[in-house]
N, C-alpha and C positions, 0 to 999 in steps of 0.2 A: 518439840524436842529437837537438838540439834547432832546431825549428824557424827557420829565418834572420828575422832582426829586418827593419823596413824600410828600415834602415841599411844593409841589409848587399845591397842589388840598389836597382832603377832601378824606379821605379814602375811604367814598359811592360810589366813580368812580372808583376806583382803578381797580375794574374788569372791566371795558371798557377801562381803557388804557392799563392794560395788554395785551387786545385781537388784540392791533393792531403791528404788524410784520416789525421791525426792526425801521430805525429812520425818513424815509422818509414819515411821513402822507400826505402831499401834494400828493404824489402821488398815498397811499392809499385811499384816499378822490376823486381825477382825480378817478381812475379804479372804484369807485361806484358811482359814477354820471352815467357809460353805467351799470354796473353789474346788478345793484340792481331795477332800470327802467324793465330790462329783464326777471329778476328774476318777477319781480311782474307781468309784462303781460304774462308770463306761467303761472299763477294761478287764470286766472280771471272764469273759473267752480268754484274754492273753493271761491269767494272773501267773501262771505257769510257765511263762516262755523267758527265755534269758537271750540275748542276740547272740550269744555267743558261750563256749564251753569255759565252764569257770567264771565267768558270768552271773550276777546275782537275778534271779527272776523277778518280776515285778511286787509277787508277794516278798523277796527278803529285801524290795528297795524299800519299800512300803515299812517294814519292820524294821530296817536302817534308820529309816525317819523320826519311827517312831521312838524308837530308843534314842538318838543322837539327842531329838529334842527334850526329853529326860531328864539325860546327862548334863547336856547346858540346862535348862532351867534350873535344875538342881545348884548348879557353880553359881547362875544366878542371884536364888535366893541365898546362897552363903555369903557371896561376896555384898550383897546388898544389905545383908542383914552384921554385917561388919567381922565376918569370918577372915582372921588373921592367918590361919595355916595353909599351906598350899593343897592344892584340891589334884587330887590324881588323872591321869589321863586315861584313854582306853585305845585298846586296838579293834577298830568296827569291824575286820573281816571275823573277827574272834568271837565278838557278838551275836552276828550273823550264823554262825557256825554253831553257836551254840543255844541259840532261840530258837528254832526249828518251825519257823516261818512257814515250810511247806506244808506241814499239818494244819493252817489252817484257813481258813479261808478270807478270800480279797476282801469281801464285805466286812469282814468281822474287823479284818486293821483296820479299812477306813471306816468304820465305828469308830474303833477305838483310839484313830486319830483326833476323829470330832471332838470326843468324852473328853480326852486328854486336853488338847487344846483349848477346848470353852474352859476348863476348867484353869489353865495356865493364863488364861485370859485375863482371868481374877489378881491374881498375883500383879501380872504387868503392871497392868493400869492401877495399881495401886500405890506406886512408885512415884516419889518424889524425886526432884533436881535432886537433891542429895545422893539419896543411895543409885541413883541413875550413873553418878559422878563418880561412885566407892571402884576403888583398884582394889582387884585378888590376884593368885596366884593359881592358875589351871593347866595342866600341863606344862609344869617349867615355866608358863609364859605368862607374863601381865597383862591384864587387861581388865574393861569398865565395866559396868553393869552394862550400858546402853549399850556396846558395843556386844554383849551377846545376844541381846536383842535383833541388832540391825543382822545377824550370825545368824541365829535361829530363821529368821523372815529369810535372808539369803539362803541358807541351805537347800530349804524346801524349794523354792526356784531353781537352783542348781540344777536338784535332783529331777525338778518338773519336766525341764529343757533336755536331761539326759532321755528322760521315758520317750519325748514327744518323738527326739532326732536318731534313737536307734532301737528303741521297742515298736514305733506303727509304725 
């Protein structure tokens, strides 16, 4: 699979596909399905802590994740599956706010990260050159299939590098 051109997404993502490592995301997508599960149930003493006031805690980063990743594969499967109308946006502090994340507990998102992603896993790799190639319409903005892809794998690294450099 070849990496999405700048054509092919909206600049606002640019820094989450950069962040992902060479052209294989399928496989960087497989390696955080067990990483990122792992990573989160080492931190369930801090699951509670935010660096800072107004600051999302590690449980609503955790439910950011999990919902964002969602919302794109959802755009995903539409846009792959040859979905002509444009696809809505979201506001994630809005999400946040209203998933109430702090009720429950670290283990159970990263569960339900795992669930979710083995099972997005299916979908991926199921994908042909074609619908990898298919343009939609997601928030106002054009963009590929693949390049939600190389988005989703960049995100969760984003958000990896935010936990590591100001939650421990």
């Amino acid at each position: 699979m070849n990496r999405p051109q700048p054509n092919d997404y909206h600049e606002m993502v640019s820094g989450y596909i950069s962040l992902v490592e060479g052209n294989n995301v399928l496989e960087v997508i497989k390696q955080q399905t067990i990483d990122f599960p792992d990573f989160l149930n080492n931190l369930i003493e801090k699951a509670d802590y935010a660096y800072a006031t107004g600051k999302w805690t590690i449980k609503e980063m955790a439910g950011h994740i999990i919902d964002t990743e969602r919302i794109l594969t959802y755009r995903l499967l539409c846009i792959a599956r040859g979905e002509q109308s444009p696809l809505p946006g979201f506001e994630e502090n809005d999400y946040v706010k209203q998933a109430h994340f702090a009720d429950r507990s670290l283990l159970s998102l990263s569960e339900e990260f795992s669930l979710s992603r083995r099972a997005n896993l299916y979908l991926y790799n199921s994908l042909n050159e074609q619908e990898l190639e298919r343009r939609g319409i997601a928030a106002g903005r054009q963009l590929t299939v693949n390049a939600l892809l190389f988005t989703i794998a960049g995100h969760l690294i984003h958000h990896t590098q935010i936990i590591k450099e100001r939650y421990l």
